[in-house]
C-alpha positions as CSV (number, residue, x, y, z in Angstrom):
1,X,3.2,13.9,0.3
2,X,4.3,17.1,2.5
3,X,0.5,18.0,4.1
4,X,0.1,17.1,7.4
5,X,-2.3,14.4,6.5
6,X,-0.7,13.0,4.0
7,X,2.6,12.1,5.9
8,X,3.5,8.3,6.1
9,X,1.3,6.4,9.0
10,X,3.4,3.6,11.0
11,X,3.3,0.6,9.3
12,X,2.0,-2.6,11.3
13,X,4.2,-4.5,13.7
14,X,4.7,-7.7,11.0
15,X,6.3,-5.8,8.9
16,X,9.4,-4.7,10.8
17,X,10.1,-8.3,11.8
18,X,9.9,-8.9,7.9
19,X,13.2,-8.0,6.3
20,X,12.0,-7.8,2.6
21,X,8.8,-5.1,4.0
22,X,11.8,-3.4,5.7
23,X,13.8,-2.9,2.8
24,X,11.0,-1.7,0.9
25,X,9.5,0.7,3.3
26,X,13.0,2.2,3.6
27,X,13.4,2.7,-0.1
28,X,9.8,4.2,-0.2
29,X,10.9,6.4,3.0
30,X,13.7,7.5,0.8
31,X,12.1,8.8,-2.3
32,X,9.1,10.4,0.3
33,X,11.8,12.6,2.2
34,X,13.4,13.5,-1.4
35,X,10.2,14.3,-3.1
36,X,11.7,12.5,-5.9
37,X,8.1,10.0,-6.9
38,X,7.6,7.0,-5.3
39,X,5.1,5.1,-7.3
40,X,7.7,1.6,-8.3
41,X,8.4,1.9,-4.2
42,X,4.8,1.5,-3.6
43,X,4.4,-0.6,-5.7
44,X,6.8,-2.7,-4.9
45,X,5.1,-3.0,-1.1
46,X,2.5,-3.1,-2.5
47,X,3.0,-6.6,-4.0
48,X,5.2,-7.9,-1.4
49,X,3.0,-7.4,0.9
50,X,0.0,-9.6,-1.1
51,X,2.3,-12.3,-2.1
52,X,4.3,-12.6,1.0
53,X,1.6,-11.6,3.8
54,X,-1.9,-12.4,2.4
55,X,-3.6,-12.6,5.8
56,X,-2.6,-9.2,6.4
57,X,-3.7,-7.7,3.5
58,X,-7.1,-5.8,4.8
59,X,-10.8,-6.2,4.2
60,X,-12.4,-4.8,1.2
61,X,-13.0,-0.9,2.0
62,X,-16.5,0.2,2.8
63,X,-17.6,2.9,1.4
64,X,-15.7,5.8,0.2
65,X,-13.4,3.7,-2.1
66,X,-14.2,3.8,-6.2
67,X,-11.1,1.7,-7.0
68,X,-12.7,-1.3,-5.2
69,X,-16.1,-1.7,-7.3
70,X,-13.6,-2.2,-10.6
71,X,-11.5,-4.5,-9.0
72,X,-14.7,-6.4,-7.3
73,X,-15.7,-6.8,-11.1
74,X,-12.8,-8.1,-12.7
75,X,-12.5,-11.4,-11.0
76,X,-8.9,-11.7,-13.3
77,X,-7.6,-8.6,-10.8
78,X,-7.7,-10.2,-7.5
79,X,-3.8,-9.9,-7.4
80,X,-4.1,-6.0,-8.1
81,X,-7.0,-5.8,-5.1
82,X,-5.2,-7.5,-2.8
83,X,-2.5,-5.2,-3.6
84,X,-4.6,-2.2,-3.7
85,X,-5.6,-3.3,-0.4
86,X,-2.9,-3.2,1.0
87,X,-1.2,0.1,0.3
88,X,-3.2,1.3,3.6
89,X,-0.7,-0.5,5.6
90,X,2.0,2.0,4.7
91,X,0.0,5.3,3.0
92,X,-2.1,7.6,4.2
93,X,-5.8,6.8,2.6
94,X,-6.3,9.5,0.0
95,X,-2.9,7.9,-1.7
96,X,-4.0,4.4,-1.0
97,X,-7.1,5.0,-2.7
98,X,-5.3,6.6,-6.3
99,X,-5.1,2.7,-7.4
């Protein structure tokens, strides 16, 4: 994640007066800046973030999206697409869209 557009966006006000999201993003942060993958550390927001802050967790995407028909489908996934959802809090979209 080294292009200009692909750096990390500011992550919304909730989750710095979270301490869990904080300790998260700052592991994610961590792995970013070493180039070392990141995928368990977004993950790991990722599902904090659904199971912790479910109003927060945006809308469905409009348009643009291909991961949300498949979860819209599988009504067994709604964990996942809440999660999926979510990784636009912290990533920039074109990484928040991979899952």
């Amino acid at each position: 994640m080294d292009t200009p557009d692909q750096t990390l966006p500011v992550p919304p006000p909730f989750m710095f007066s979270c301490a869990e999201c904080t300790t998260l993003l700052l592991a994610l942060a961590r792995k970013v800046v070493a180039d070392d993958g990141c995928f368990l550390e977004q993950l790991a927001v990722a599902r904090h973030i659904a199971a912790e802050h479910p109003d927060d967790v945006p809308e469905p995407h409009t348009g643009g999206c291909n991961q949300c028909p498949k979860y819209w489908k599988q009504p067994d996934a709604a964990d996942a697409w809440a999660e999926h959802r979510a990784r636009d809090l912290f990533l920039p979209e074109p990484i928040a869209r991979l899952l």
